[in-house]
N, C-alpha and C positions, 0 to 999 in steps of 0.2 A: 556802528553803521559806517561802511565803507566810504558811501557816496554822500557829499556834501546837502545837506539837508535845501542849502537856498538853489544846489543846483536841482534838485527833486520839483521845486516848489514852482522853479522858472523855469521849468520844463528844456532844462539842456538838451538839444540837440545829440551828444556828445555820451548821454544813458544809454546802455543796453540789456540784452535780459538780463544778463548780469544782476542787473541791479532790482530784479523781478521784488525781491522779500524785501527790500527797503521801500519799496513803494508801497508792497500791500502793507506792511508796519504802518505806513503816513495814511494808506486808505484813501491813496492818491490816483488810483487806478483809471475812475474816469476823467478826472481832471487833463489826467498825461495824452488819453486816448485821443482827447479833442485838444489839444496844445502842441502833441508831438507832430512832425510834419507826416503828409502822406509818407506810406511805402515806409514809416521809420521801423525796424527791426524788432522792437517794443510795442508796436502800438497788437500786434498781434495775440501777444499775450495777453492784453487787458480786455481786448473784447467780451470775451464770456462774460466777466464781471461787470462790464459796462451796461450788455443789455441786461444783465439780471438786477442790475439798479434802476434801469428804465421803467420795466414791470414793475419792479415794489414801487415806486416811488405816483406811479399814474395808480397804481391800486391804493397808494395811501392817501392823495391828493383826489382823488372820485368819492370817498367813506369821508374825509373832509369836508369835501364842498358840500356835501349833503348836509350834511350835521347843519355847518354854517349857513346854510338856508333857510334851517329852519328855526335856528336864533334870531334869523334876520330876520322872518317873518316875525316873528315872538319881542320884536324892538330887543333884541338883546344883541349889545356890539361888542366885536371884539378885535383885539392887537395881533397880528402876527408875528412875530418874532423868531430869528436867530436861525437856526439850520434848516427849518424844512423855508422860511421866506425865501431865504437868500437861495435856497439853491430853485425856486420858483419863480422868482420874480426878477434878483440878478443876473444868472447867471444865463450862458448864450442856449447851457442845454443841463435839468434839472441835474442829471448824471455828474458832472463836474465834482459838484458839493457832496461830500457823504454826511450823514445827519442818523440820529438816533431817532430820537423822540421827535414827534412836534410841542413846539411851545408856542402860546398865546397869553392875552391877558385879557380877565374877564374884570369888571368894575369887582371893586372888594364886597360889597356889600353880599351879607349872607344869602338874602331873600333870593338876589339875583344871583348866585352861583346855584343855591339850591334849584331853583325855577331851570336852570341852563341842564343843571344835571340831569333832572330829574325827564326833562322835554328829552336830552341823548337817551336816555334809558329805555324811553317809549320806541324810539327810535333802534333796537337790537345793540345799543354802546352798554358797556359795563362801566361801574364803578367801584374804585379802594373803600370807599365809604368816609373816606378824609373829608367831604363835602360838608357833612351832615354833626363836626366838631369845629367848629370857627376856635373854639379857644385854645383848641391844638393846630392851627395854621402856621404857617411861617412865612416865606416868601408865595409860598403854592395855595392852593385853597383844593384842589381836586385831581387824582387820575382819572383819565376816561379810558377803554380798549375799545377798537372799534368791530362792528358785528363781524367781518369775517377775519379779524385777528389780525388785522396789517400794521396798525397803529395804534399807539400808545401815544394819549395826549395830557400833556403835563399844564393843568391851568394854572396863571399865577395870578397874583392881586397885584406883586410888586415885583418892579424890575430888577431889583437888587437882590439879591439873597438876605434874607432877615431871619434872626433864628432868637434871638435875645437885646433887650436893649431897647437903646431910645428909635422909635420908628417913623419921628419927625419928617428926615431928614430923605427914608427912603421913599417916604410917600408924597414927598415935594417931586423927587426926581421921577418918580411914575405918573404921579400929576401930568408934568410936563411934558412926559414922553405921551400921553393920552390929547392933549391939546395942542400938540404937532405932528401926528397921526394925520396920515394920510388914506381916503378912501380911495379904493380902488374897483372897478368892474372884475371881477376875476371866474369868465366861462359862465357871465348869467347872474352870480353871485356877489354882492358887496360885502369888500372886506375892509378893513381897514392894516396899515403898514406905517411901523415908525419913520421915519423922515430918514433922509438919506444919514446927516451928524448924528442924529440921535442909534442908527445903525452903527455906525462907527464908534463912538464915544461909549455911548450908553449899554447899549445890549452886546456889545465886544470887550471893551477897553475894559470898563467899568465891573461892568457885570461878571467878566474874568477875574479879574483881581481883589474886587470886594467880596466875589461868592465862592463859590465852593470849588473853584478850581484855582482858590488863590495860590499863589507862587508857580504856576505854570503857564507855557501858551498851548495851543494844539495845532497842527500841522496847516488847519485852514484858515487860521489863522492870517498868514500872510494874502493867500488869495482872497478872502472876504477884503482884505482891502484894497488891493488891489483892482477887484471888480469893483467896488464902490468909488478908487481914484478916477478909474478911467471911467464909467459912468457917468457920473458928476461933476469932473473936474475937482475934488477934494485935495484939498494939499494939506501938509502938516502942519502948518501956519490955523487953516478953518481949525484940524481937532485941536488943538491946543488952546484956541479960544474960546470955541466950543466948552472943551473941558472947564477951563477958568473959569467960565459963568456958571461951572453944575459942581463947584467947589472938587474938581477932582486932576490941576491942571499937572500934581507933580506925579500923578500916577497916569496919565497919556503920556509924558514925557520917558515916564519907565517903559510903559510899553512898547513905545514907538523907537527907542536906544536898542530895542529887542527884535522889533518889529518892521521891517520897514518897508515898502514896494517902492518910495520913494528913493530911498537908496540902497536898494538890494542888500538889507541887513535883513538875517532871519537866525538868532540864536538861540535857536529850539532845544541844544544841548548845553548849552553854557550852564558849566557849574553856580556862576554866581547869578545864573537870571533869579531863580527864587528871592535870593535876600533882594535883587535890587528892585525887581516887583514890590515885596513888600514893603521893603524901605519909601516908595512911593506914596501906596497905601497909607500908614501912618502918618506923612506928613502931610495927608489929606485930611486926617483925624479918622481912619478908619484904620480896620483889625491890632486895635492898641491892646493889651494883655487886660486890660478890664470888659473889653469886645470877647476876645476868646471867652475869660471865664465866664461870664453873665450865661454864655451858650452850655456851656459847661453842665453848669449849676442847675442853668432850664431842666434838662434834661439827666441829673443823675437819680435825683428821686425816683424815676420811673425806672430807670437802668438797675439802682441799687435794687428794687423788689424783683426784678428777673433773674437777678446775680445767681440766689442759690437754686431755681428752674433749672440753667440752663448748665451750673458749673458739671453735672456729671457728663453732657454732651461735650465740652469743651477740656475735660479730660482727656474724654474719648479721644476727640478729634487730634489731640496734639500727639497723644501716644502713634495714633495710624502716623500720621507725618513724618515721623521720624523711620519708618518702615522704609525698606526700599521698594521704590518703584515697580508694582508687580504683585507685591505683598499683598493678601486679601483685604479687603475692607470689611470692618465689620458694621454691618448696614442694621440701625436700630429698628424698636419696634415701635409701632408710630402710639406715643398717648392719649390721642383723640383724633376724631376725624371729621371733626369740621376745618375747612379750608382756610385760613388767616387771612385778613384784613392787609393791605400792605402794609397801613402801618404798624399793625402787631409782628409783622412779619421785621421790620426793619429794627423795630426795639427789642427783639429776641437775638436779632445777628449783632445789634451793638451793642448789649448786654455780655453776648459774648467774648466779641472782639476784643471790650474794656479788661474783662480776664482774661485771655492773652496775651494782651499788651503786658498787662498786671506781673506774667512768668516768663515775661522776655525783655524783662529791665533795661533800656538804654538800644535796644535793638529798632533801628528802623524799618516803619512799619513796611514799603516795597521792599523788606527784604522777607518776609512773613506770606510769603502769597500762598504757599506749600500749607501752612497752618491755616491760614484763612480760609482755605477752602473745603480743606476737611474739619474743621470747627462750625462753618457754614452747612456743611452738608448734615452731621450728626445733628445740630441742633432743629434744622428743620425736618429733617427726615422723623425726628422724634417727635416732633409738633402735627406730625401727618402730612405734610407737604412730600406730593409725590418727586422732589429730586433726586439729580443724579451728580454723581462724582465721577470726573471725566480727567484721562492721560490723555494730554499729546506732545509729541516731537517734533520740532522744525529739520526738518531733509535735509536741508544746509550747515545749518549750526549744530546739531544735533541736542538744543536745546531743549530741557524737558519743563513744561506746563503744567496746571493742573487748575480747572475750576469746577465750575457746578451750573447745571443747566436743567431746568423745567419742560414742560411738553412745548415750550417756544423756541426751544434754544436757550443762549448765554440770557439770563434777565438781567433787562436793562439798569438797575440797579446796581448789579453784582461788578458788571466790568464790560472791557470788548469783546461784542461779539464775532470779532473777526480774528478770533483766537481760534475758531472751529476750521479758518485754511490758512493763517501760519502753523499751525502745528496738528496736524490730521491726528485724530484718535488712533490711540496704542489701546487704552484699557477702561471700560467704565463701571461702576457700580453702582446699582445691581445690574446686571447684564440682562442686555432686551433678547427676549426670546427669537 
């Protein structure tokens, strides 16, 4: 990336289209739209994408407030949390913040997740069926899809990511984040919202680096707090104290050496951000090598009985890989056609994954995307899952892509879906009529 990441992020002045693919890279589109000054030469280009985040974002937040009304009536409260709040409730205009999924937290207790799911469902919302196994939960308890397919909502119990292990420690911190929640009016509706620190500290700092996006930051990363400084007045001094009371102060500290609005630090590429995150992490007493394994271990039982399901799919798929670009696919024939559970779906694609990590010894895994997705695509296509295997090129770089996409687009699962305008389709399989 040409252009300086902190200058993307502090909306330099000084950007031009030039720099159009590093901004859609960051998904910084409406951020720059409403940051760059009038009449700026860039702001041009973002528009399109601006107002098409306007629309999704008012069609996902209308199929929300429903829902949460009718929990509210039914005494069942809930947390909002991290991309879809912040770009609601911080920001000067929803647009700014790009956000995947909505995340919430529902009280752990099964009865009351079941009761929450079951009232969505009456309501045109789907469900994974994750709801309806408490002893297969982790940090999440449920997905929901909403009736006209806008949204996907990821329920959790806990604010931390848990997957193995002692869960003392995550269920003090979600405690806490639950008993300085804050209610808010939102168009009719009561909702409730974590506190300004505990947004900062907890569902950013923390929740980054303890959960599953340990050893990285993400592009919004800098403006989420930056809108939380200048909101509130936060300084690095509050999260650091903050952090110290929630045992997590030498992982703010890592963040914040990476992170900073306070002093226009933002090293989204630094080689060594991963180790010094984690290095953090650990001397908080988290993601120590008996954290990894414990997770490990959870979860190979189940992985080991799909090993030999899926090894002739993951044959498959490594052999196409190696084809060049162009080369036909060969598109399996499906073994049943009942449609997968997510989480059937998820321990079939990591069943696979573990076998091709397994035939590419020592290779890191971003370097694997080519196999992941044709491994991804043969396993479920043979499962019955109607996907598709998708070529594209970036115009500029003439970089070549490759993922897999359902009747939604990219699943949110799989990766970004903003892979479909860096690199416009060359070739897919099986080809739509």
């Amino acid at each position: 990336m040409s252009t300086s990441v902190l200058a993307l992020v502090r909306a330099d002045p000084a950007l031009t289209p030039a720099d159009l693919g590093s901004v859609q890279a960051l998904n910084l589109e409406g951020y720059l739209h409403a940051h760059l000054p009038p009449g700026h030469p860039l702001r041009t280009h973002l528009r399109g994408e601006t107002l098409q985040r306007s629309v999704r974002h008012q069609l996902i937040a209308r199929e929300l407030r429903d829902l949460l009304r009718v929990w509210h009536a039914e005494g069942i409260p809930a947390v909002l949390t991290k991309g879809f709040a912040l770009a609601e409730f911080e920001y000067r205009s929803p647009t700014e913040r790009y956000y995947g999924d909505v995340d919430l937290l529902l009280p752990e207790d099964p009865a009351t997740v079941a009761r929450a799911v079951h009232l969505a469902l009456a309501h045109g919302w789907r469900s994974d069926g994750q709801h309806a196994h408490p002893d297969a939960w982790t940090h999440e308890s449920a997905h929901l899809w909403s009736p006209g397919g806008h949204a996907r909502l990821d329920v959790h119990r806990f604010v931390i990511a848990w997957t193995a292990g002692d869960q003392r420690r995550t269920r003090e911190l979600t405690r806490q984040v639950w008993n300085r929640s804050v209610p808010q009016d939102w168009q009719g509706v009561t909702v409730r919202r974590a506190a300004p620190l505990d947004q900062a500290v907890v569902t950013l700092m923390l929740a980054r680096t303890w959960g599953g996006d340990a050893g990285g930051l993400k592009p919004a990363d800098y403006t989420d707090l930056d809108q939380l400084r200048r909101r509130y007045g936060l300084t690095e001094e509050n999260l650091i104290v903050h952090a110290r009371s929630l045992g997590g102060e030498h992982t703010a500290r890592a963040f914040l050496a990476a992170c900073s609005p306070w002093r226009s630090v933002f090293r989204l590429d630094d080689p060594g951000l991963a180790r010094g995150l984690h290095q953090g992490a650990v001397q908080d007493g988290m993601l120590t090598p008996l954290d990894a394994w414990r997770s490990r271990l959870r979860d190979l039982p189940r992985r080991l009985r799909l090993m030999p399901r899926v090894w002739p799919q993951v044959r498959a798929g490594l052999q196409a890989a190696r084809q060049a670009p162009g080369t036909p696919v060969p598109v399996p024939r499906p073994s049943r056609s009942a449609r997968l559970s997510h989480a059937e779906r998820l321990d079939l694609v990591s069943a696979g994954q573990w076998l091709m990590r397994l035939s590419h010894p020592g290779v890191a895994r971003e370097a694997l995307g080519r196999e992941r997705a044709h491994v991804t695509f043969q396993i479920l296509r043979a499962a019955g899952e109607a996907v598709e295997l998708v070529w594209g090129c970036h115009p500029v770089t003439g970089e070549l892509q490759v993922w897999i996409e359902d009747d939604r687009g990219v699943p949110d699962w799989y990766g970004d879906p903003r892979v479909r305008q860096t690199h416009p389709e060359m070739q897919r399989w099986p080809a739509r009529e």
